[in-house]
C-alpha positions as CSV (number, residue, x, y, z in Angstrom):
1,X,73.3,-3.2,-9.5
2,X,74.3,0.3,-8.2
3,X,74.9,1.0,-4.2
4,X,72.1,2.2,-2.4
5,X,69.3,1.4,-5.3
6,X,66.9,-1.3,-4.3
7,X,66.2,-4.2,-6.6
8,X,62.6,-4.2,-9.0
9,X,59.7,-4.1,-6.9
10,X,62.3,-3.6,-3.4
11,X,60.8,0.0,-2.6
12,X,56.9,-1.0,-2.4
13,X,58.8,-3.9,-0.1
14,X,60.3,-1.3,1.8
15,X,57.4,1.1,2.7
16,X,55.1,-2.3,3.1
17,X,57.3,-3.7,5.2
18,X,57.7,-0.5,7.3
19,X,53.9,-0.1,7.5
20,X,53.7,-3.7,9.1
21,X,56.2,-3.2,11.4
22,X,54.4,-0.4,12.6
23,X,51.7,-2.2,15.0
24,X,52.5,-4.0,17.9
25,X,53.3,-7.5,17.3
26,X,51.1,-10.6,17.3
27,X,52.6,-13.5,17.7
28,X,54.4,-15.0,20.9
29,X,52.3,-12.7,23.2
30,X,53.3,-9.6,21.4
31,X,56.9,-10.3,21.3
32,X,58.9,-9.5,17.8
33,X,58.0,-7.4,15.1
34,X,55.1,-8.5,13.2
35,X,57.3,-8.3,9.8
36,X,59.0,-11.5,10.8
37,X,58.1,-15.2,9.8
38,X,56.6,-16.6,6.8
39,X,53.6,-15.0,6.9
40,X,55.4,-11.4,6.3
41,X,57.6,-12.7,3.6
42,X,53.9,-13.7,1.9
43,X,53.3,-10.3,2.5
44,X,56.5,-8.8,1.4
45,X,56.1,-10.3,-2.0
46,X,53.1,-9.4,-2.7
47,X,52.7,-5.3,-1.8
48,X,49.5,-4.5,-3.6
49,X,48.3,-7.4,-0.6
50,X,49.8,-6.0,1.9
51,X,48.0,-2.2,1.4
52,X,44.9,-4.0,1.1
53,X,45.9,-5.8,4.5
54,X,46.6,-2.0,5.7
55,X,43.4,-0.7,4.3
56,X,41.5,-3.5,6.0
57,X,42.3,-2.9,9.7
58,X,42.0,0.7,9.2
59,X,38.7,0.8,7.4
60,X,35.7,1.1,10.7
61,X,33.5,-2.4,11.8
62,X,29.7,-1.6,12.2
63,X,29.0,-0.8,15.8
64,X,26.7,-2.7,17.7
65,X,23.6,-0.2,17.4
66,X,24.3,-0.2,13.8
67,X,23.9,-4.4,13.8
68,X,21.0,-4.2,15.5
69,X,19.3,-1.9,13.5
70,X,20.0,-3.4,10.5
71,X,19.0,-6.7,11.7
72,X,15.4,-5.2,13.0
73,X,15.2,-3.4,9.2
74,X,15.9,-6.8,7.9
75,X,13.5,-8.4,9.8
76,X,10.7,-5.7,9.0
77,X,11.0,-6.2,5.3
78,X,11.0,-9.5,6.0
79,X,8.3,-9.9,7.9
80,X,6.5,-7.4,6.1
81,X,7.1,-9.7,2.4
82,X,5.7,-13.0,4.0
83,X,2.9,-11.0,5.7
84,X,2.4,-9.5,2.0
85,X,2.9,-12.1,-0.2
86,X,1.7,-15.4,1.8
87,X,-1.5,-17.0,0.2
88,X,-2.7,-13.9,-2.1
89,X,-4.6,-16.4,-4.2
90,X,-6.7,-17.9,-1.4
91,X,-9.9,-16.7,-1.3
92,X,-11.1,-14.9,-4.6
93,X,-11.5,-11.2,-5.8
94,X,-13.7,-8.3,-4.2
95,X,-16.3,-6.4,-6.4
96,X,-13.3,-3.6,-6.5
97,X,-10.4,-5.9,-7.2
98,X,-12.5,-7.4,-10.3
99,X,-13.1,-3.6,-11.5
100,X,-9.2,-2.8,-11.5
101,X,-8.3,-5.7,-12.5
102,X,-11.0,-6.2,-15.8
103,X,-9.9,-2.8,-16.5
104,X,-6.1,-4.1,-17.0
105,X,-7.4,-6.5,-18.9
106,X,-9.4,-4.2,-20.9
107,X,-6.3,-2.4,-21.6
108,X,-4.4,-5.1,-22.7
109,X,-7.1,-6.2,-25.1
110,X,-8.1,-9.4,-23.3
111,X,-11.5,-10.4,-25.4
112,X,-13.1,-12.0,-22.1
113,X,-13.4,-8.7,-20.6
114,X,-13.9,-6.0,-23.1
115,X,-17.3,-6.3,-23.3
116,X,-18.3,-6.4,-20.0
117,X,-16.1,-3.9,-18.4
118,X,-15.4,-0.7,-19.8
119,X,-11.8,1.0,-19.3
120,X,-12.9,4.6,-18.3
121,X,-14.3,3.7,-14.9
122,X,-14.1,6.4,-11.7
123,X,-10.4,6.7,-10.9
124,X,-7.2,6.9,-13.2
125,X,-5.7,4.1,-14.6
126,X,-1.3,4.3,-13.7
127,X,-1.7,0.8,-12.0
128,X,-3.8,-0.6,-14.1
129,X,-1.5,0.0,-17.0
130,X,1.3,-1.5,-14.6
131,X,-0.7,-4.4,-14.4
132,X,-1.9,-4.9,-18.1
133,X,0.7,-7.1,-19.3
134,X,-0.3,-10.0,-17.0
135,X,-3.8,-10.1,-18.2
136,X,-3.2,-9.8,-21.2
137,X,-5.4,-13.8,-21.7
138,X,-7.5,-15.9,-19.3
139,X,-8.8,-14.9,-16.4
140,X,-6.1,-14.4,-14.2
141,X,-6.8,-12.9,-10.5
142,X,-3.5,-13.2,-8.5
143,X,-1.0,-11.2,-10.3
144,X,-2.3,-7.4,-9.3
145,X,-2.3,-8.5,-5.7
146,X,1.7,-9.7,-6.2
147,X,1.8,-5.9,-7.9
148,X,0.2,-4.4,-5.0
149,X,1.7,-6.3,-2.1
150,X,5.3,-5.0,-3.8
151,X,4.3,-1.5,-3.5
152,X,3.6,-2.0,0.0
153,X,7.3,-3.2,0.0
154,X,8.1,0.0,-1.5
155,X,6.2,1.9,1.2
156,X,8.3,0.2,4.1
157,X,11.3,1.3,2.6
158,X,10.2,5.0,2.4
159,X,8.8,4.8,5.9
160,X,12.5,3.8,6.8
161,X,14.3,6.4,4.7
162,X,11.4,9.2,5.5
163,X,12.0,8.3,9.9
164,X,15.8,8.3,9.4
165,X,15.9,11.9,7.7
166,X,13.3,13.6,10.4
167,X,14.7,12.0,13.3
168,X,17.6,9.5,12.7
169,X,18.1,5.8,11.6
170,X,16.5,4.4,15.0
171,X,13.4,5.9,14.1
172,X,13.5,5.0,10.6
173,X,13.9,1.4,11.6
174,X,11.0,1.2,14.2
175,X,8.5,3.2,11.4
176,X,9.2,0.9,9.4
177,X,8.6,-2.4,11.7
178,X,5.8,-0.7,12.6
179,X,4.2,-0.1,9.4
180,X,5.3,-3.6,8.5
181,X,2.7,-5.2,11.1
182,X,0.3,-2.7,10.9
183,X,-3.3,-4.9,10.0
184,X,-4.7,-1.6,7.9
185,X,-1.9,-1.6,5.6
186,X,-1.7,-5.4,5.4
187,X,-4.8,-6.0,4.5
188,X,-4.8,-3.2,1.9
189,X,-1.6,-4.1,0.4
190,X,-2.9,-7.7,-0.3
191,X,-5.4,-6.6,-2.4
192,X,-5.7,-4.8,-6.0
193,X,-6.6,-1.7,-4.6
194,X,-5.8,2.0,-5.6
195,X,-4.8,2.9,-2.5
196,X,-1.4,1.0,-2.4
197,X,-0.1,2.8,-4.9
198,X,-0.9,6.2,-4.3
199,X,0.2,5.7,-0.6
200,X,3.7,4.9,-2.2
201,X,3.9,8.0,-4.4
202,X,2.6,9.8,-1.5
203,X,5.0,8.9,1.1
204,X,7.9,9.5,-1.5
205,X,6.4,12.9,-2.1
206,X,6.7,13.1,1.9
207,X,10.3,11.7,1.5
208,X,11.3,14.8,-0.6
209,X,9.2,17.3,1.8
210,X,11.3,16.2,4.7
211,X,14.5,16.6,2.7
212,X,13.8,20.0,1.4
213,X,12.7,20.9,5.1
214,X,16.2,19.5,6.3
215,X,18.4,20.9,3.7
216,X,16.2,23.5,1.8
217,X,17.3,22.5,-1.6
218,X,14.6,23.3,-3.5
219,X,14.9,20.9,-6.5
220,X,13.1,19.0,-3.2
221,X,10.1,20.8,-3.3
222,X,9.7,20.1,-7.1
223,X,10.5,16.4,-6.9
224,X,7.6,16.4,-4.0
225,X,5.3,17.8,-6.4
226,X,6.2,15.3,-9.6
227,X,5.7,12.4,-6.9
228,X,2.4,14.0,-5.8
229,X,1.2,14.1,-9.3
230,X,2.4,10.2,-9.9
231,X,0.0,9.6,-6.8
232,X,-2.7,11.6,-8.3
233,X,-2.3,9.2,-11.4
234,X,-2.9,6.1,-8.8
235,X,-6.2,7.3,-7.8
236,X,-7.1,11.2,-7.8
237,X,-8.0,11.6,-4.6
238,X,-4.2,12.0,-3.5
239,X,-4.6,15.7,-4.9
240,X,-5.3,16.5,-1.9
241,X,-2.5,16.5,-0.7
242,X,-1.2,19.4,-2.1
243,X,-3.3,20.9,0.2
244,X,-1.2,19.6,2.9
245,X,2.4,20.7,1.4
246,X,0.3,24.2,1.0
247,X,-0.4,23.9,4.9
248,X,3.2,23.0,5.7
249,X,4.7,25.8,4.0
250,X,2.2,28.2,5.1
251,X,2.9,26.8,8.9
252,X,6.6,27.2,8.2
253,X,6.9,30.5,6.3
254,X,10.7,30.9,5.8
255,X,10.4,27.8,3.7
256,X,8.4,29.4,1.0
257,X,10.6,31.7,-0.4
258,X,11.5,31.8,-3.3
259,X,8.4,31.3,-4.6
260,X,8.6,30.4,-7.7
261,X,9.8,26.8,-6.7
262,X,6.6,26.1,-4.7
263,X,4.6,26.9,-7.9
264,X,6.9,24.8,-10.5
265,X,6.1,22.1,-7.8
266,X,2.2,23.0,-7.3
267,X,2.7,22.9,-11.6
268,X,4.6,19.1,-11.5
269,X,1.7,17.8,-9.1
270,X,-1.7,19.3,-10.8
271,X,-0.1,19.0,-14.6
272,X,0.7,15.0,-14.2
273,X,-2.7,14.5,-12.0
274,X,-4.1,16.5,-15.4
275,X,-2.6,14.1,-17.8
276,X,-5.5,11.2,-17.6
277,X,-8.0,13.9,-18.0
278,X,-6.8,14.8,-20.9
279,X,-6.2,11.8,-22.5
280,X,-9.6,10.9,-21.5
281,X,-11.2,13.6,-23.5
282,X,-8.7,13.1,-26.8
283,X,-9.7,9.4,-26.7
284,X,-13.0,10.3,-26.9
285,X,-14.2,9.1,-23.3
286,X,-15.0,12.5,-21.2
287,X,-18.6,11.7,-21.0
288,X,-17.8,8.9,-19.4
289,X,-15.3,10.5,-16.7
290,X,-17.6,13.1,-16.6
291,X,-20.4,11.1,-15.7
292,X,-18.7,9.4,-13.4
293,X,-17.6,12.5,-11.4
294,X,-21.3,13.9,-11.3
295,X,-22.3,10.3,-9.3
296,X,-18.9,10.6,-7.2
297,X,-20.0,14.5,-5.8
298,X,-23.9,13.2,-5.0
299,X,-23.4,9.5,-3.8
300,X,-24.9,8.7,-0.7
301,X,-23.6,8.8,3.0
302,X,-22.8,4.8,2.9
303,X,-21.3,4.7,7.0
304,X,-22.1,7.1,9.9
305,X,-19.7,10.2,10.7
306,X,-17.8,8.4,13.3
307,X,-16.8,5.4,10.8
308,X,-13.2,6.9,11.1
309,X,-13.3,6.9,14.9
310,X,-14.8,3.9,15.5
311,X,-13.5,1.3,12.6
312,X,-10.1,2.5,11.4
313,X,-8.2,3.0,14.2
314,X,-8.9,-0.9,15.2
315,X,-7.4,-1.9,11.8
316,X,-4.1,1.1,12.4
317,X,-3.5,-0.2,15.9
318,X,-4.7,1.4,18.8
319,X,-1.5,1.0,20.8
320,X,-0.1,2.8,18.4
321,X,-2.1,5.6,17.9
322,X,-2.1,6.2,21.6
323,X,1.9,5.7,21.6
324,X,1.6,8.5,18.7
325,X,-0.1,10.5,20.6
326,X,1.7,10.5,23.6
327,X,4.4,11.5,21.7
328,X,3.8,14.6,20.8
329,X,2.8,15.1,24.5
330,X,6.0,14.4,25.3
331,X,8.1,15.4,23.0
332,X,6.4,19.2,22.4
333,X,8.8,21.0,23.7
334,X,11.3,19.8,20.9
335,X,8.5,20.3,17.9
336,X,9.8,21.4,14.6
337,X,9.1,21.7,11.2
338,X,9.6,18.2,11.4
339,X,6.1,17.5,13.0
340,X,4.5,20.3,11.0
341,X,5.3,18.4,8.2
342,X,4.1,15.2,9.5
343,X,0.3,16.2,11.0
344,X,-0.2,18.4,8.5
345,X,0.3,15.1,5.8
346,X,-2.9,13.1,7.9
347,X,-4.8,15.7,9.3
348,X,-5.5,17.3,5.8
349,X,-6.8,13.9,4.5
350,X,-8.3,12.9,7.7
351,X,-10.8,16.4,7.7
352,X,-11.5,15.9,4.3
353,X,-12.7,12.5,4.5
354,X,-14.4,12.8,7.7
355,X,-16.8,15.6,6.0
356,X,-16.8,13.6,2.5
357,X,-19.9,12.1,2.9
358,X,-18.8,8.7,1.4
359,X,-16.3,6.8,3.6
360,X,-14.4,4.1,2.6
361,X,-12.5,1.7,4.5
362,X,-9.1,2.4,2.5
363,X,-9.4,6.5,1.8
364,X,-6.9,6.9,5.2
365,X,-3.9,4.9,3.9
366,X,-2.0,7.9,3.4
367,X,-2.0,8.5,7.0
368,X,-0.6,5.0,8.1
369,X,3.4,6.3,7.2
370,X,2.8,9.2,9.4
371,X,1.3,7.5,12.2
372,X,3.9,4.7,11.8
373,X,6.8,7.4,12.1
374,X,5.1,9.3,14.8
375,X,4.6,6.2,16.8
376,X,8.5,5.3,16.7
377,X,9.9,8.9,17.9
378,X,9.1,8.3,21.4
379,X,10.0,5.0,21.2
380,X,13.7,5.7,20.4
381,X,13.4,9.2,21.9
382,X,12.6,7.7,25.6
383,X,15.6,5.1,24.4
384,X,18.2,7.6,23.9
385,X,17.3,10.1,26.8
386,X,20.2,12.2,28.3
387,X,21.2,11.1,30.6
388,X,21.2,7.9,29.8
389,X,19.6,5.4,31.8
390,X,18.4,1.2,31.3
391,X,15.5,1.7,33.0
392,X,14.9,4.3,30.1
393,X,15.7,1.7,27.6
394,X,14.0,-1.0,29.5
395,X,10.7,0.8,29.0
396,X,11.0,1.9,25.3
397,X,11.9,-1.8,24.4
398,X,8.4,-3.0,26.7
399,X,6.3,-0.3,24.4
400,X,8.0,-1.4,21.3
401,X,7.6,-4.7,22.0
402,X,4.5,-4.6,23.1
403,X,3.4,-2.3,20.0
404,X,4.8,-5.2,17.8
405,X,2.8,-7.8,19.1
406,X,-0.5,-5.6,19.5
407,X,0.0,-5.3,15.1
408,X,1.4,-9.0,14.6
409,X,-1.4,-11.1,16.1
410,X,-4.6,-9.2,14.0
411,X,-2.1,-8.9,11.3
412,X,-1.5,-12.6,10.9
413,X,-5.6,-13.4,12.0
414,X,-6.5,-10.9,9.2
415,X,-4.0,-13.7,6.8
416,X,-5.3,-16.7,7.9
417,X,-9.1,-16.1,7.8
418,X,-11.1,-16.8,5.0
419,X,-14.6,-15.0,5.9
420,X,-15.9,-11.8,4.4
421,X,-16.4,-8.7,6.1
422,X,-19.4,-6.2,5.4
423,X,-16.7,-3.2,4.8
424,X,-15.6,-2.6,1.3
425,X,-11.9,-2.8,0.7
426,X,-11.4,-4.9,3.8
427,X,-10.9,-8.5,2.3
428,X,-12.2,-10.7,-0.7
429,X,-15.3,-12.4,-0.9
430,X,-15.1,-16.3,-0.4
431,X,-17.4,-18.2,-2.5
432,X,-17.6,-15.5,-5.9
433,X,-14.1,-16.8,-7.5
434,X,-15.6,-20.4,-7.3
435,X,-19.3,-19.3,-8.4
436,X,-18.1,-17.4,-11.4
437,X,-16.2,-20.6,-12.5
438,X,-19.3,-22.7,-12.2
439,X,-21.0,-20.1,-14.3
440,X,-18.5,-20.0,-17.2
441,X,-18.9,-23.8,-17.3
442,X,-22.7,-24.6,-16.8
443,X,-24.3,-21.6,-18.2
444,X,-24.9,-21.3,-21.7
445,X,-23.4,-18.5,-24.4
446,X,-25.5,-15.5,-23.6
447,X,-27.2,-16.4,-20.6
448,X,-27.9,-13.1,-18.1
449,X,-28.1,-13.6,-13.8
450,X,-29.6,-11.3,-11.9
451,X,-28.0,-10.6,-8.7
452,X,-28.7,-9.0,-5.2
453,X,-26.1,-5.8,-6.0
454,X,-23.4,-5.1,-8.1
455,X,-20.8,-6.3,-5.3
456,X,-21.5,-10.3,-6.7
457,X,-22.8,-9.5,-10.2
458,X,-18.9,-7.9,-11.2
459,X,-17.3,-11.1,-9.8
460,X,-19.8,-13.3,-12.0
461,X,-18.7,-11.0,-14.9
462,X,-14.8,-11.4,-14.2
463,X,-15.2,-14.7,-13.4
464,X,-18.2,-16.1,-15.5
465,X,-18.2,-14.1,-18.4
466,X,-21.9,-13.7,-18.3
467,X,-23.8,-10.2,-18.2
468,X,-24.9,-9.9,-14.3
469,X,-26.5,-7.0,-12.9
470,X,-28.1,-6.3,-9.2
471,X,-31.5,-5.4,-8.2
472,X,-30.1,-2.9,-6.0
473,X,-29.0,-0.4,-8.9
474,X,-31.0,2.7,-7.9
475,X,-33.0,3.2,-11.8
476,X,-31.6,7.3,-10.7
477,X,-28.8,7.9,-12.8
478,X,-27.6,10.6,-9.7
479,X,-27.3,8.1,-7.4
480,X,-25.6,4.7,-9.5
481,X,-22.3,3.9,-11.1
482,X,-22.7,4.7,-14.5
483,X,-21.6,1.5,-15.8
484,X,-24.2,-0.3,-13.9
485,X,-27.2,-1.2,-15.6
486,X,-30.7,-0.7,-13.1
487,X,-33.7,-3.6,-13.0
488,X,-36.6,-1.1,-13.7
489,X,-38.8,-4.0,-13.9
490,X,-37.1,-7.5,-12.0
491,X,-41.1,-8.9,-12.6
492,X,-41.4,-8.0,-16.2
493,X,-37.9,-8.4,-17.0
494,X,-38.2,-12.5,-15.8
495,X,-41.1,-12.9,-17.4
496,X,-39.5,-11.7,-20.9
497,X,-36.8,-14.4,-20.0
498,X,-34.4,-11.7,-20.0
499,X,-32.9,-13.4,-16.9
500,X,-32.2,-17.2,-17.0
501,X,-30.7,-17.0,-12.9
502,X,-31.0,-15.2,-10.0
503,X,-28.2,-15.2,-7.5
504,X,-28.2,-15.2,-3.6
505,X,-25.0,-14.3,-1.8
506,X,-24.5,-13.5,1.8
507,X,-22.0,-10.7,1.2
508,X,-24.8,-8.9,-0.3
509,X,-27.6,-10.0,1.8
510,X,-25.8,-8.5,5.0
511,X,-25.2,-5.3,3.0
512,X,-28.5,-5.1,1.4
513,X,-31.6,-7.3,2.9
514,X,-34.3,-5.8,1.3
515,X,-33.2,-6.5,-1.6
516,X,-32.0,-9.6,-0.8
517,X,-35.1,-10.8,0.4
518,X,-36.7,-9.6,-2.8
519,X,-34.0,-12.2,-4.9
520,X,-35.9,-14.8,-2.8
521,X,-40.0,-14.0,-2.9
522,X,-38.8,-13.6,-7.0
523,X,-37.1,-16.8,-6.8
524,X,-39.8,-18.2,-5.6
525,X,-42.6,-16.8,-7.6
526,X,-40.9,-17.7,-10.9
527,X,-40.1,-21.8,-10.1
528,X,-36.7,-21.3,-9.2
529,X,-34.8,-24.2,-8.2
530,X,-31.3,-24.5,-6.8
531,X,-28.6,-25.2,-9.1
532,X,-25.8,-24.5,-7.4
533,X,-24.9,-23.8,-4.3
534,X,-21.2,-22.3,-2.4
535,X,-20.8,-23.0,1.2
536,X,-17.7,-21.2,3.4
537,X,-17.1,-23.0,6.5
538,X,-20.4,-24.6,6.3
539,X,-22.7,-22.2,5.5
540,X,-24.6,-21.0,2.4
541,X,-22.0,-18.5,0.5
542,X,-23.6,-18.5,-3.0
543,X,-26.8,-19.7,-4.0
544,X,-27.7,-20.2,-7.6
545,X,-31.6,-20.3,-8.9
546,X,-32.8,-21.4,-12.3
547,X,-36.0,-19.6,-13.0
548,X,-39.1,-20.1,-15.5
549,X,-40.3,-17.3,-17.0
């Protein structure tokens, strides 16, 4: 070996051993080199481990703020999941659950509901599809909700990423707890709904708005618009929205230039929402969709103008909106595009749906993101106030906290209970899953129910198999569904023994009691005696009549 060359592998040796030896020492209180003792020569040998060993004491630890945000995002999916996912199956479909789901099954070719429920129905079918393959046989109920209760999932995790690009992680993180607890998206996101869906779309839509307002990259705006037309796929009525990204950019002018971006993404939104149209009319099914638009634009009001003063903001959280609100009291002097963007997302929806004469419990979903973001600004704004002070952060973590628990404990009652509520959209309807069995079991081939509404007589169809349809089906084409067949004639029709049953619910009788007391007197005047009966928590759910014509 030649003076002054080091032996195979000596040189890493070196420059390892020289990084080592460049902290203070360890061992003996800091006295010595840390290159000395066994451990080192470990070292020594092995240089690859001892860059590694470099790399790892160089490379940052996660603060503190950064542990605790991660462990409340972590707890907000989580809680979010079991308040989701716990017990989907425990009380039975809704009349608008069965619809959806029958309609996946249609899809998938499922003989038990093909000829009951048709495919083209009111709304667009991009979850449905989704959903297809698991009802593909039987009569399966749970798997849509599991669907639906993941896209709510989903939603969280936009809520996060949409709060931490408009206003920082922090935010992100308390949006998304919020949103996590919030009753009105818990209780929509259990159920096979439309709504879930499109709100996920939406809010990614509303994701790529915020970045394009941050960074104004305008591949951004286009994205925006391809989400918006996925939403419009989920149920239509999410086309308004592009209303609200119209508003936004006309409220923040410099954004709309150049121009042509804002129409390729006007173009992505209204040519995807165009698709099921379209296919619609080359499968030979337009009459249908058109039909069912004509009794969309002339259905009667069905809840009073204040219906989303009153009702809604119970189910969002009051606290919240109130927290919301004094947000942006406090806060105006820092408004933005940022909040442009944000109230120009609800309050589009909210006007429209407050003039739209027909209200639905679920129609302001695509507001909850937006309130949940709103609500967490102050929050972590009154937090991180220069200069900064713990009474400061003593008081956000009382309204946070106290936010939380106002969602959690309606959240988890709206879980745990098992009654009915007259509001469509709002829960499932104990006692139909359990009737419809009976049906398919002690009813012959063929046999026909009438019902009060259409509400029971589609969960006697999912469930039973057997053609049901409601004596409150208006004999006005203007004012039904289409698919819904009217009673012209409930006396004639029993008397022809066109009807073997007539069914009594109490989901239907609260909803309609004229008609409900008309399923009785006919009950009555045609021998009917009880066959079956459904109690929940006691009381008279379903009641089943055998009648003599």
């Amino acid at each position: 070996m030649r003076a002054g060359t080091l032996p195979r592998g000596g040189r890493a040796a070196s420059l390892a051993s020289s990084a080592v030896r460049s902290g203070p020492g360890r061992g003996s209180g800091g006295r010595g080199p840390v290159g000395s003792g066994p451990a080192a020569t470990a070292v020594l040998d092995r240089p690859d481990a001892a860059q590694t060993a470099v790399a790892d004491e160089s490379r940052p630890r996660p603060s503190r703020p950064a542990l605790i945000d991660g462990a409340l995002l972590g707890l907000a999916l989580g809680g979010g999941a079991l308040l989701r996912l716990i017990d989907l199956g425990g009380v039975g479909l809704n009349s608008d659950e069965a619809v959806y789901a029958s309609q996946a099954a249609s899809l998938a070719g499922n003989p038990h509901f093909t000829g009951l429920f048709p495919v083209v129905r009111a709304h667009p079918l991009l979850f449905q599809m989704l959903a297809s393959p698991f009802y593909a046989t039987g009569t399966p109920d749970v798997p849509g909700r599991y669907l639906s209760a993941l896209f709510g999932l989903g939603t969280l995790g936009l809520v996060f990423v949409l709060g931490t690009v408009l206003y920082g992680r922090r935010t992100g993180v308390v949006a998304a707890l919020l949103l996590a607890l919030m009753p009105y998206h818990v209780i929509i996101s259990r159920q096979i709904l439309l709504d879930g869906p499109m709100t996920f779309f939406a809010t990614a839509a509303l994701v790529c708005l915020a970045l394009f307002g941050r960074t104004e990259g305008r591949r951004w705006l286009v994205v925006g618009g391809a989400c918006l037309g996925l939403a419009a796929l989920s149920k239509e009525t999410a086309i308004i929205l592009v209303a609200s990204m119209f508003v936004f950019l006309a409220l923040v002018s410099h954004l709309w230039r150049p121009v042509r971006h804002v129409v390729l993404a006007t173009a992505a939104a209204v040519g995807l929402a165009l698709t099921y149209p379209f296919v619609t009319a080359v499968s030979g099914g337009s009459h249908s969709g058109q039909s069912y638009l004509l009794w969309q634009l002339t259905r009667q009001p069905n809840h009073s103008f204040a219906f989303y003063l009153t009702t809604v903001p119970r189910s969002i959280g009051l606290a919240v909106l109130a927290v919301a609100a004094l947000g942006l009291v406090l806060c105006r002097r820092e408004w933005s595009w940022r909040e442009v963007l944000l109230l120009s997302w609800a309050g589009v929806p909210f006007v429209f749906f407050e003039v739209w004469p027909v209200k639905g419990f679920s129609y302001l979903l695509l507001a909850a993101p937006v309130i949940a973001v709103l609500a967490a600004r102050p929050i972590v704004w009154l937090a991180e106030r220069r200069p900064s002070s713990a009474l400061n952060r003593v008081i956000a973590a009382g309204v946070a906290t106290a936010c939380a628990i106002s969602l959690l404990v309606p959240a988890v009652f709206s879980v745990a209970r098992t009654s009915s509520t007259a509001l469509a959209g709002a829960g499932g309807t104990p006692g139909g899953r359990e009737a419809g069995r009976w049906v398919a079991t002690h009813t012959p081939q063929g046999a026909q129910l009438m019902t009060i509404g259409p509400s029971m007589a589609n969960l006697l169809q999912y469930y039973g198999g057997r053609r049901s349809d409601g004596l409150s089906v208006s004999p006005n084409p203007l004012h039904r569904n289409p698919t819904y067949h009217p009673i012209v004639n409930a006396d004639a029709a029993l008397r022809a023994g066109t009807y073997q049953y007539i069914v009594w619910d109490s989901y239907s009788a609260k909803r309609s009691p004229t008609f409900a007391a008309k399923a009785q007197r006919l009950a009555r005047r045609f021998g009917g005696f009880v066959v079956h009966t459904e109690r929940v928590s006691g009381k008279p759910a379903v009641i089943i009549y055998q009648v003599i014509p």
